[in-house]
C-alpha positions, 0 to 999 in steps of 0.5 A: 436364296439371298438371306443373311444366314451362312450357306450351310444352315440355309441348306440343312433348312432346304434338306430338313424342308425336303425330309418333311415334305417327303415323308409327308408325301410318303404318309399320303401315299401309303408307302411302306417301303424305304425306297419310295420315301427316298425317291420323293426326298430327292425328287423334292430337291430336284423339284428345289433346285429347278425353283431356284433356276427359274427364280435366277431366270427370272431375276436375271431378267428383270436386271435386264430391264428396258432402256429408259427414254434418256438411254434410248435418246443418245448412243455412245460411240466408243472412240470419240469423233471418227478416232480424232481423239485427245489421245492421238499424239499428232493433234494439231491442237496439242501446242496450243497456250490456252486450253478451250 
């Protein structure tokens, strides 16, 4: 989660939201027993943390986007024209008085 808080308190919210909805879901069901409300506190956050990835997945996708046309038009060859580069020492052009 992007937000401008510090990590811990972003995490006592994920943990308080997840008390909540687990007791909520306990109320619902009926349970009178420590254990089940426990098990739907940590499924919750089970259920957080799969969110969270699926939200990275997605995020991480549109970071991928498409090439635009100007991208797609040009390919940038590394190591310049055939290894002809400026940065060869015996390039015939390398005494020359007057740079092109």
């Amino acid at each position: 989660m992007l937000t401008g808080r510090s990590g811990w308190q972003t995490g006592a919210a994920l943990l308080a939201i997840a008390a909540a909805l687990a007791g909520t879901l306990g109320l619902l069901l009926g349970s009178r027993s420590w254990q089940t409300y426990a098990a739907l506190f940590v499924g919750v956050i089970l259920l957080f943390g799969w969110v969270d990835r699926v939200r990275e997945r997605v995020r991480a996708h549109r970071v991928a986007a498409p090439r635009s046309r100007a991208q797609k038009k040009f390919k940038v060859i590394s190591g310049g024209r055939g290894g002809n580069g400026i940065d060869r020492g015996d390039d015939p052009t390398n005494d020359q008085k007057y740079v092109m």
